[in-house]
BAFI-3210 file (N, C-alpha, C; in Angstrom, 3 decimals, decimal comma, padded with zeros to 6 digits):
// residues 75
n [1|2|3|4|5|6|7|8|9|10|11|12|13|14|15|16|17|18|19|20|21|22|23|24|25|26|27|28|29|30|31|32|33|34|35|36|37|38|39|40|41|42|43|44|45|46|47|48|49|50|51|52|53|54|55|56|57|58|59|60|61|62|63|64|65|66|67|68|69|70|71|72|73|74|75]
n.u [020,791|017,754|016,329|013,850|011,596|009,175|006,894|004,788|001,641|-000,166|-003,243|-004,412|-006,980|-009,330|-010,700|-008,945|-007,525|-004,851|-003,618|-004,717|-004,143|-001,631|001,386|003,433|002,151|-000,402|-002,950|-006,163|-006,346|-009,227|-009,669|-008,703|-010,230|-010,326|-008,692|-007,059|-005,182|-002,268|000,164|000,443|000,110|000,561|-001,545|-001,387|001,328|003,040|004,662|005,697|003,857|004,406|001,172|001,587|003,812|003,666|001,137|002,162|003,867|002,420|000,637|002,554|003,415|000,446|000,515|002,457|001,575|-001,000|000,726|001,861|-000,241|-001,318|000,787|000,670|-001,109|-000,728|000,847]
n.v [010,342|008,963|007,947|005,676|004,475|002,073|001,785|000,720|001,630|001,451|001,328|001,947|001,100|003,775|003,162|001,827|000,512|001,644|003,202|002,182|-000,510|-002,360|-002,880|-004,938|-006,859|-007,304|-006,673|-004,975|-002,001|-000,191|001,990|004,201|005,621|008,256|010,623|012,583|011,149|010,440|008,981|005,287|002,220|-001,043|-003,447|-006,026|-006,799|-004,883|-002,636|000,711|003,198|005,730|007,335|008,175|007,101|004,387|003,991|004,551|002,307|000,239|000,538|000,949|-002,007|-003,058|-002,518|-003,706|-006,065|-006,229|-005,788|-008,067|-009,855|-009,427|-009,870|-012,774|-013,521|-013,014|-014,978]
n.w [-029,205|-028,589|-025,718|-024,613|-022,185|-020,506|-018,696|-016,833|-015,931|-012,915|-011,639|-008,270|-006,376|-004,983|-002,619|-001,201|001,790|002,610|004,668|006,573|007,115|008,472|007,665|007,979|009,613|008,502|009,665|009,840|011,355|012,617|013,475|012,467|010,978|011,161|010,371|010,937|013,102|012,877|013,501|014,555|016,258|015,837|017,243|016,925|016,188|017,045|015,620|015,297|013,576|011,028|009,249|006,993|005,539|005,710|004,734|002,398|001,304|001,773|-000,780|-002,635|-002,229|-003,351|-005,158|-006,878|-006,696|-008,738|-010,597|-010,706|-011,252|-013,469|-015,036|-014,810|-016,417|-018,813|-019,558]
ca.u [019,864|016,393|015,634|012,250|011,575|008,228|006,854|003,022|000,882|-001,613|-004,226|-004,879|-008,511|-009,229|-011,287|-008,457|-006,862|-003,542|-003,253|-005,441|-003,332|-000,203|002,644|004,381|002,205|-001,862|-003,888|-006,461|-006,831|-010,765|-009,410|-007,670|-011,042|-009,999|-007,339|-006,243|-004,598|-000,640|000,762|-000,206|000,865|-000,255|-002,100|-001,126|002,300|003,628|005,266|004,809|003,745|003,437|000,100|001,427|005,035|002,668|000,342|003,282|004,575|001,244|000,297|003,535|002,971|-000,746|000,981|003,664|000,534|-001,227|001,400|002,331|-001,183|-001,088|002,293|000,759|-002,272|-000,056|001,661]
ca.v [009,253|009,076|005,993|005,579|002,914|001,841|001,782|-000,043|002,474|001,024|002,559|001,201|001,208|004,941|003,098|000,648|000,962|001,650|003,713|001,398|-001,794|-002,501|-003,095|-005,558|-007,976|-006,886|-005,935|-003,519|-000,951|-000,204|003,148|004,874|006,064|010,291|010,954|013,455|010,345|010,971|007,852|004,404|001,550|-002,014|-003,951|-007,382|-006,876|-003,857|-002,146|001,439|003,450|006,857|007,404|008,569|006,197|003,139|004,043|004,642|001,058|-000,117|001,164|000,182|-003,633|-003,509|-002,075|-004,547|-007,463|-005,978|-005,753|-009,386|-010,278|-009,192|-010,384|-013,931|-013,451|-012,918|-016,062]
ca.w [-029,323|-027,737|-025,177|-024,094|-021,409|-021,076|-017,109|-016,945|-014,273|-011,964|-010,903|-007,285|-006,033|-003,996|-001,451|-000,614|002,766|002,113|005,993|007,759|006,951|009,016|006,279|008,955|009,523|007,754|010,323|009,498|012,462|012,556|014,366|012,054|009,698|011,730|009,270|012,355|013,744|012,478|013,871|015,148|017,031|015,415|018,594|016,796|016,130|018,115|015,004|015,128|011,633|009,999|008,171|005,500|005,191|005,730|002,790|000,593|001,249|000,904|-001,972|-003,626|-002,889|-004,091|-007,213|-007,325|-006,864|-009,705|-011,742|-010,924|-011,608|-015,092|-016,064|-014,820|-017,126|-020,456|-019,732]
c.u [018,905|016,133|014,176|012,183|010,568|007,768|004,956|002,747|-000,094|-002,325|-005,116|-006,560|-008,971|-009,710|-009,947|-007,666|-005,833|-003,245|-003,746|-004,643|-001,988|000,889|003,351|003,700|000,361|-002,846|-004,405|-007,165|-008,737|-010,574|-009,257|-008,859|-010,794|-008,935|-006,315|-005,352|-003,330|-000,007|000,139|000,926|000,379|-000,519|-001,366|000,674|002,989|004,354|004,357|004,848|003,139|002,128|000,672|002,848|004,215|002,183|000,914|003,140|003,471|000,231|000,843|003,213|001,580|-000,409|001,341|002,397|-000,787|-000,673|001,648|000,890|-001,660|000,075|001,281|-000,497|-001,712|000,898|001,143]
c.v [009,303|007,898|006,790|004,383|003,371|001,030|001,569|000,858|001,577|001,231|001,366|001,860|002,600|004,342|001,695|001,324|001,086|002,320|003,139|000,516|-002,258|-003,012|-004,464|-006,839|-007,722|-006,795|-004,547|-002,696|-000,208|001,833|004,239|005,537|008,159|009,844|012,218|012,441|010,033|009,552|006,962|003,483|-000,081|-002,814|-005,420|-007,591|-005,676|-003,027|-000,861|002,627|005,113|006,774|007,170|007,622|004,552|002,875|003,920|002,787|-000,006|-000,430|000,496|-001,305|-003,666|-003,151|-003,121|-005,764|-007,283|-006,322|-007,275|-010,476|-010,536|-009,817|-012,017|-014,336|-013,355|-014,001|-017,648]
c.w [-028,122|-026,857|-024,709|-023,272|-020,747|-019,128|-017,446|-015,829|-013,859|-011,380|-009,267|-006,684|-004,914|-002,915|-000,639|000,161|003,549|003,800|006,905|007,956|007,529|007,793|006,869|008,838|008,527|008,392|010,036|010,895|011,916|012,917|013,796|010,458|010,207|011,191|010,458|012,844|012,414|012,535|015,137|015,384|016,731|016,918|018,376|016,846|016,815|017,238|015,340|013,344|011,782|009,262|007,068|004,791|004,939|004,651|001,864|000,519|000,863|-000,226|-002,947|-003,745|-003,606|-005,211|-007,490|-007,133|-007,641|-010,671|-011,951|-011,849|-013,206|-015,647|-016,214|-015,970|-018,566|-020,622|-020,282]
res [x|x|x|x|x|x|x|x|x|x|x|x|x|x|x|x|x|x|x|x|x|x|x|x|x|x|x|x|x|x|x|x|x|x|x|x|x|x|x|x|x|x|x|x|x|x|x|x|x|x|x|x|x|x|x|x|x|x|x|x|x|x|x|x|x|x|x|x|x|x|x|x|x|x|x]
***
């Protein structure tokens, strides 16, 4: 027997600044447009962040507040 389960995609915006954005607290670093720059140090909150672990996590919530966006729109 075949399942199929049924996953909504979201296509998040390319210009949104999923590595600029601190995950911690939402400060967007002005600094961080040299993609050479690996890892940062948020000024407001002192967390420090991967580029590229940051973006993920990033990313994911603007998914997950998409997705919520829509559910609340079919209700």
């Amino acid at each position: 027997m075949l399942l199929y389960i049924y996953f909504p995609i979201f296509k998040v915006d390319r210009f949104y600044a999923s590595s600029q954005l601190c995950n911690n607290c939402g400060y967007k670093n002005p600094l961080l447009k040299d993609v050479r720059i690996r890892e940062w140090d948020c000024p407001i909150c002192g967390v420090h962040h991967d580029r590229d672990i940051n973006a993920g996590i990033n990313i994911d919530r603007e998914g997950n507040r998409l997705f919520s966006k829509v559910k609340q729109e079919k209700k």
